[in-house]
C-alpha positions in Angstrom: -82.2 -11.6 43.3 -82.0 -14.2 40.5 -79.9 -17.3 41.0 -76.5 -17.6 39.0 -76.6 -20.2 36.3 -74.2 -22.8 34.5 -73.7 -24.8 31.7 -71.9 -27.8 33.1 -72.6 -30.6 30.5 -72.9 -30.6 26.5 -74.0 -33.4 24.3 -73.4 -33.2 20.2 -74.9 -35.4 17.1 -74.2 -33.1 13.4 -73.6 -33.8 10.5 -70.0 -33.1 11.6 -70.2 -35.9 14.1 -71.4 -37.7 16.9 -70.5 -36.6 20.4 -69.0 -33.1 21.4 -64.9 -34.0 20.6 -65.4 -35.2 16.8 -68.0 -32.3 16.2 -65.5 -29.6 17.6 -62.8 -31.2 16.2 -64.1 -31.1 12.8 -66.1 -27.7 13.4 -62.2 -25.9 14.3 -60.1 -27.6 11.6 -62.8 -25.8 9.0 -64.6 -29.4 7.8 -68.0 -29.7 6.0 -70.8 -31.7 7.0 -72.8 -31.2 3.6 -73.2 -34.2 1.5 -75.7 -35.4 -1.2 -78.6 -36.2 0.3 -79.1 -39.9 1.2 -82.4 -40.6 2.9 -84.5 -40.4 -0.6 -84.6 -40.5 -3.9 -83.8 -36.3 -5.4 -83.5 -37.0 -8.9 -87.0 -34.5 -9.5 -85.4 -32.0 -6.8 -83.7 -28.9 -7.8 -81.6 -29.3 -4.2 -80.2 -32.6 -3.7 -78.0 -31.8 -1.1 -78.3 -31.3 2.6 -76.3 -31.9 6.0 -77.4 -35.3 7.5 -76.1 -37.4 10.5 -74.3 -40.0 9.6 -73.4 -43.3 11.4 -75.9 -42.9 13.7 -77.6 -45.6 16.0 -80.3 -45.2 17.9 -79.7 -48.6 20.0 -76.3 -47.5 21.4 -78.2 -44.5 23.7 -82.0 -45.9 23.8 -83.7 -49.3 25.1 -84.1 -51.3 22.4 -87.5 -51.5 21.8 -87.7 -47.6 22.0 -85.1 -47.5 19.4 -87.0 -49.7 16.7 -89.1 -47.5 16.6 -88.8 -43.7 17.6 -88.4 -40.7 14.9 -85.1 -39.7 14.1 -85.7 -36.2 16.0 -86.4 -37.9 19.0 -83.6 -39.8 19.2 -81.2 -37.3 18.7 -82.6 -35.5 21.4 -82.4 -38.5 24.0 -79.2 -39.3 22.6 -77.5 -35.8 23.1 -79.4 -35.5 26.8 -77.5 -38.8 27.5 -74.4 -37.2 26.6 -74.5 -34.2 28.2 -75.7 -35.3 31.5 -72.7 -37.8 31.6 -70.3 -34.8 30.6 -71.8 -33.1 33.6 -71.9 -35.7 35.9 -75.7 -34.6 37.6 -77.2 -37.9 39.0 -80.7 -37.3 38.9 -82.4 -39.4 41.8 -85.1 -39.3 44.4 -84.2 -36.8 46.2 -83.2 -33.9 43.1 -85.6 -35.8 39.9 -88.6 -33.3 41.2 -86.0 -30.3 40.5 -84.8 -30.9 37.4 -86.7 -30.1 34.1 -86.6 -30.6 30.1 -87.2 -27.9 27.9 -85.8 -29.0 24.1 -86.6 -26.5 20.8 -87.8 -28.5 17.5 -89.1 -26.4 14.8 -91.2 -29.1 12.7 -91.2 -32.5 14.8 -91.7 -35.7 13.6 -91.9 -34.7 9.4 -90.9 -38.2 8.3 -93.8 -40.3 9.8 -96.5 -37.5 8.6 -95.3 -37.9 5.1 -95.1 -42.0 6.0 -98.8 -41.6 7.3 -100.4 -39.4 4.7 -99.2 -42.4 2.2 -100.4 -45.0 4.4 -104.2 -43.5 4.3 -104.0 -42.5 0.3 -103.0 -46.7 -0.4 -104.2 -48.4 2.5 -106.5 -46.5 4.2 -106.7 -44.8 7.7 -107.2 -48.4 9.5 -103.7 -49.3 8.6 -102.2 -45.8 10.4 -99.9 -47.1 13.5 -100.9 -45.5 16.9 -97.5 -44.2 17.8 -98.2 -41.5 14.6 -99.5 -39.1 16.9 -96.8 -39.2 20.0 -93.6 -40.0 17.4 -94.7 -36.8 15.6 -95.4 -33.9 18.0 -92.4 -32.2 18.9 -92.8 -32.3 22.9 -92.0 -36.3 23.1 -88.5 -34.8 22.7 -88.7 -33.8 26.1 -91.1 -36.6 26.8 -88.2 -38.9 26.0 -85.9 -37.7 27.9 -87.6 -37.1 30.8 -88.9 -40.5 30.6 -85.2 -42.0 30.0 -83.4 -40.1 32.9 -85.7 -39.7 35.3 -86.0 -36.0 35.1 -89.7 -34.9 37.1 -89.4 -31.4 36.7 -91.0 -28.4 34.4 -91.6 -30.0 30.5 -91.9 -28.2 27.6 -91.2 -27.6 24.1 -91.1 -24.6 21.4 -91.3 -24.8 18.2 -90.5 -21.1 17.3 -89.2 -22.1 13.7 -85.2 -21.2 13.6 -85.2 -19.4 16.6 -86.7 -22.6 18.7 -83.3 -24.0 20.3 -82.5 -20.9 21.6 -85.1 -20.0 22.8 -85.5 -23.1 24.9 -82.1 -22.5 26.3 -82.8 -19.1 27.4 -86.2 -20.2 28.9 -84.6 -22.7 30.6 -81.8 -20.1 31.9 -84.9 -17.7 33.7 -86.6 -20.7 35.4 -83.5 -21.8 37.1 -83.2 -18.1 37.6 -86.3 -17.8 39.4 -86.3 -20.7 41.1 -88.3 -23.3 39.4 -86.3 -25.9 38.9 -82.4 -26.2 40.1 -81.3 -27.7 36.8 -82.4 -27.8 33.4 -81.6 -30.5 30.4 -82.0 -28.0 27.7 -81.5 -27.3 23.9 -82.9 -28.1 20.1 -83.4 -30.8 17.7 -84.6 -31.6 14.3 -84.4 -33.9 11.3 -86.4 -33.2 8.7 -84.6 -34.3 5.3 -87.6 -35.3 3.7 -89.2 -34.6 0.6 -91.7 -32.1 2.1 -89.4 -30.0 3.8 -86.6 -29.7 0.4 -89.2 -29.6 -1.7 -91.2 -26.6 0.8 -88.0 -24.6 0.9 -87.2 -25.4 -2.4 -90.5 -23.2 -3.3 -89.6 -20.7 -1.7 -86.1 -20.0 -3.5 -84.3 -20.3 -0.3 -82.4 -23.2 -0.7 -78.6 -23.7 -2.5 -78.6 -25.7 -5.6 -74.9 -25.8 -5.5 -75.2 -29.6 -5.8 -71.7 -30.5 -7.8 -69.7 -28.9 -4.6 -72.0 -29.5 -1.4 -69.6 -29.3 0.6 -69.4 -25.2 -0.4 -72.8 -24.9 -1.2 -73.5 -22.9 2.8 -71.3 -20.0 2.5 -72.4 -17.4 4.7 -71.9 -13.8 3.8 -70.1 -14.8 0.2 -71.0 -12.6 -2.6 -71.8 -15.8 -4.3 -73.8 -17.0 -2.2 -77.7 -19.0 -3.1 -79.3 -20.3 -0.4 -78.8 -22.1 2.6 -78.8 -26.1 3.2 -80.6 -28.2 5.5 -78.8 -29.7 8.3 -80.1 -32.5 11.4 -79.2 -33.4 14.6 -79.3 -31.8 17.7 -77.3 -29.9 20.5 -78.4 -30.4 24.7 -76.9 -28.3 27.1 -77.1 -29.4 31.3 -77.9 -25.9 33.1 -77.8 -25.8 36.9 -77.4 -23.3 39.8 -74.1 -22.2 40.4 -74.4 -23.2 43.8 -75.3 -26.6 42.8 -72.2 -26.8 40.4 -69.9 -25.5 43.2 -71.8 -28.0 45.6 -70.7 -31.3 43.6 -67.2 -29.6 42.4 -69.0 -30.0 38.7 -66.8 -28.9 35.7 -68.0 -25.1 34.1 -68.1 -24.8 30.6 -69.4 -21.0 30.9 -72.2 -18.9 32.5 -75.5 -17.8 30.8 -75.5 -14.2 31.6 -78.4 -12.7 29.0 -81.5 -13.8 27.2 -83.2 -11.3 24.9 -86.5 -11.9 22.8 -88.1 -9.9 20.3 -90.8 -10.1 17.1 -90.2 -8.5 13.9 -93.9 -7.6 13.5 -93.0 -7.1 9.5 -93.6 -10.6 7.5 -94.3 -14.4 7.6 -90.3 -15.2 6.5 -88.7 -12.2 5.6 -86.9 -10.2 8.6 -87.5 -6.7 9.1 -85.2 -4.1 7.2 -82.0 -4.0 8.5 -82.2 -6.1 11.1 -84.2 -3.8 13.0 -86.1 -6.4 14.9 -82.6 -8.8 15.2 -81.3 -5.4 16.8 -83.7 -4.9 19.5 -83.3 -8.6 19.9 -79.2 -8.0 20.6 -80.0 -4.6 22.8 -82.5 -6.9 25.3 -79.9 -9.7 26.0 -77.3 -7.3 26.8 -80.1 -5.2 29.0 -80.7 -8.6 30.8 -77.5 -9.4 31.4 -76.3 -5.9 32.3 -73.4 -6.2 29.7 -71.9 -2.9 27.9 -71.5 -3.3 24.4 -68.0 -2.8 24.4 -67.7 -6.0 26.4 -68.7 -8.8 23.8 -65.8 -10.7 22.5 -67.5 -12.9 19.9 -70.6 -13.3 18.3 -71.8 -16.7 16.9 -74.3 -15.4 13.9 -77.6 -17.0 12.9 -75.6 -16.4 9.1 -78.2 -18.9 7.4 -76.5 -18.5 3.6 -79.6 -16.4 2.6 -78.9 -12.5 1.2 -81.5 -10.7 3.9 -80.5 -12.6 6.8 -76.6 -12.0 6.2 -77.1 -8.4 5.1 -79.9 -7.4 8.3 -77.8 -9.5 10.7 -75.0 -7.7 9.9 -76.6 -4.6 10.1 -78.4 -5.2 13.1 -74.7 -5.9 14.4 -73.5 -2.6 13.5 -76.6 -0.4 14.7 -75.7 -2.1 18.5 -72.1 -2.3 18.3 -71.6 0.7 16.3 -67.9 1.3 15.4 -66.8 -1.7 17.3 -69.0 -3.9 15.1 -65.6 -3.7 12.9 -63.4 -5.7 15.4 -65.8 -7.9 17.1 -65.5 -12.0 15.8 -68.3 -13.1 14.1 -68.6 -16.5 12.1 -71.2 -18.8 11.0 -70.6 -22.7 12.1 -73.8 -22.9 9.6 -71.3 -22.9 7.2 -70.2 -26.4 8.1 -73.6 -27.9 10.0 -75.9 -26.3 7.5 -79.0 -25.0 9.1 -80.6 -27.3 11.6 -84.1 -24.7 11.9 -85.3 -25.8 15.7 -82.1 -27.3 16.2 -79.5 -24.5 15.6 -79.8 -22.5 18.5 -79.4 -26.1 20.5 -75.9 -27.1 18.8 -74.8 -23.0 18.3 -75.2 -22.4 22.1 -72.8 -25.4 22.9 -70.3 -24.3 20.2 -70.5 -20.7 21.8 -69.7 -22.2 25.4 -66.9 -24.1 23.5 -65.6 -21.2 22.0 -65.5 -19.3 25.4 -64.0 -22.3 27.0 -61.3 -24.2 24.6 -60.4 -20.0 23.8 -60.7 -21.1 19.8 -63.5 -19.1 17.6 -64.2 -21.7 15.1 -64.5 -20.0 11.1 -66.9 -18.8 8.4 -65.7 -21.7 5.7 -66.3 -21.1 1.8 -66.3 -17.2 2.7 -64.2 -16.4 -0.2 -65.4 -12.9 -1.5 -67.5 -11.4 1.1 -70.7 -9.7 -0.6 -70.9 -5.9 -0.4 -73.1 -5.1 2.6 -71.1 -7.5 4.4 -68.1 -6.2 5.6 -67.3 -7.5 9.3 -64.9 -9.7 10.6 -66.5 -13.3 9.9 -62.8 -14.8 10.8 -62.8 -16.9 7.2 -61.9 -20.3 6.6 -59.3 -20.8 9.5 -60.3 -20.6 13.2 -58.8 -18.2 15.5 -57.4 -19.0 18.8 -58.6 -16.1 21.0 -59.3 -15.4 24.6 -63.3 -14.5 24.8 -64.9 -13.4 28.1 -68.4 -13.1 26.9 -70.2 -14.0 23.9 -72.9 -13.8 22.4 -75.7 -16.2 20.3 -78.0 -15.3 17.6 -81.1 -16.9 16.5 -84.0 -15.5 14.2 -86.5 -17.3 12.6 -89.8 -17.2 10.6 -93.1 -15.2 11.6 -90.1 -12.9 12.8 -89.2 -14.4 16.0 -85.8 -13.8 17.4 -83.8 -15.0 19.7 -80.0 -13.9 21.2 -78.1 -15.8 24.4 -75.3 -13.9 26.2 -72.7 -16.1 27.6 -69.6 -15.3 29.7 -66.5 -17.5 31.3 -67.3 -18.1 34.6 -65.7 -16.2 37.5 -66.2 -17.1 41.2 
């Protein structure tokens, strides 16, 4: 039988904030983290706007030397592990370090030093490239990092399953404690990527707002008026462990992780599949893993990027699972605040659901001020909602059609 497991410690840096209280503090009273963007020059970009972290400093969590130097994604990462395992209050030592893993989610790594490098060789020539470019850019030194900074010895990993990637990497984490693999887990995903590749890649594409004159409404998911989403940083770590270990040491419970389902669209390279078909069998598998009716979820924090398919097919991939009860089921996008942090989402999202269950507040869909026409569920606008929720329930999709949903529930001896 599969082991029981927790979350018992959360760490935060958003654009909203840094550290779990000024995030969720900000995230409830309905505050936007979208500013004009500040880490280069946009005056050729059509989007000039995005949600970075702000007063950030990677000396105050990493040795100094380490902090000189390390990519932004990276640091967030070690930064949020810090916090979290301090929330928890898990001392990893000798006798547990062998036990307890690192799995973090980063959809595109270390952008900023590519784009540093690549200009490097074109003036100065590929003698002059520093040899950290390779480890500061691949997305596994997240991990790496922390594992290094807190001792952790056990199962390493990283995925970089585009928007999906944080979640996943939760849920991953959830079945090797499950299974017995490791007893705890220092879990969740990461990403900065403000740069002038990424705006000007999604730029491309159409799929970013442009809303630049009011950035702080530009992500308004499910609005009618709605263009795009916005790019967001930081990075959201969650502590799991056994439930028997949490009992053991009297550790504090945020919730239980009760579900993990995956799925592939199987349709195209970034569009999802038509209504949310893929999204749907996505929802169906966590509930079938976790055993859970679906008259029993309370609240559903949405992928809700800001983008026309992924509101509509979300929202219909809501309603083919829920059916009728779709209608009276919470649903709101924090994206509407954070922006979208791609790998990191699911990281910060899964904390904000564990929040939601625990605190008993759903935070709200801001800007959401005339919903579009296929979008008609309960998105609890602009205010949040106090509200008792047993279980809940995460969603995370992403391109190549990867999808990823978390079920979590309060716990219950």
């Amino acid at each position: 039988m599969d082991r029981r497991v927790v979350i018992t410690g959360v760490g935060l840096i958003t654009p909203l904030g840094i550290g779990v209280n000024e995030t969720w503090s900000a995230l409830c009273a309905g505050k936007s983290g979208i500013a004009e963007i500040t880490k280069f020059d946009t005056s050729s970009y059509d989007t000039k706007i995005a949600g970075e972290v702000k007063d950030f400093h990677p000396a105050d969590f990493l040795p100094k030397k380490e902090a000189k130097r390390i990519q932004s994604f990276i640091a967030y990462a070690a930064a949020a592990s810090r916090m979290a395992l301090e929330d928890s209050g898990l001392v990893i030592d000798s006798s547990n370090a062998n036990r307890v893993g690192v799995y973090t989610g980063c959809g595109l790594g270390g952008l900023q030093i590519l784009e540093e490098t690549a200009r490097i060789i074109e003036t100065k020539g590929p003698k002059r490239v520093t040899p950290f470019f390779i480890p500061l850019m691949i997305g596994n030194m997240a991990p790496g990092m922390i594992s290094i900074l807190l001792g952790a010895k056990g199962p390493n990993s990283s995925v970089a399953t585009a928007c999906a990637a944080g979640t996943h990497a939760v849920g991953d984490s959830y079945k090797i404690i499950a299974r017995g693999a490791a007893d705890a887990m220092i879990s969740g995903g990461v990403e900065s990527v403000v740069t002038p590749t990424c705006i000007a890649g999604f730029s491309a594409m159409k799929a970013l707002s442009t809303r630049n004159d009011e950035p702080e409404k530009a992500s308004r998911p499910f609005d009618r008026d709605r263009d795009g989403f916005v790019v967001g940083e930081g990075g959201g770590i969650l502590i799991l462990e056994t439930l028997e270990g949490a009992l053991e040491r009297g550790a504090h419970i945020y919730a239980e992780i009760c579900g993990y389902g995956m799925s592939g669209d199987g349709y195209h390279m970034t569009a999802p599949a038509p209504d949310g078909e893929g999204a749907a069998r996505c929802i169906k598998a966590a509930l079938d893993d976790g055993g859970i009716s679906y008259d029993e979820i309370d609240y559903i924090n949405a992928h809700g990027t800001s983008t026309q398919l992924n509101d509509d097919y979300e929202t219909s991939a809501v309603k083919t699972i829920f059916k009728d009860k779709a209608y009276s089921i919470p649903m709101s996008s924090t994206k509407s605040m954070t922006g979208h942090l791609l790998g990191g989402a699911g990281g910060i999202e899964t904390v904000f659901t564990a929040l939601t269950i625990h605190e008993g507040i759903i935070p709200p869909t801001i800007n959401l001020d005339n919903p579009a026409e296929e979008c008609d569920l309960d998105y609890v606008p602009h205010v949040a909602r106090k509200c008792d929720v047993e279980i809940a329930m995460s969603n995370s999709f992403g391109f190549g059609g990867t999808n990823a949903t978390l079920i979590l529930r309060k716990f219950r001896h």
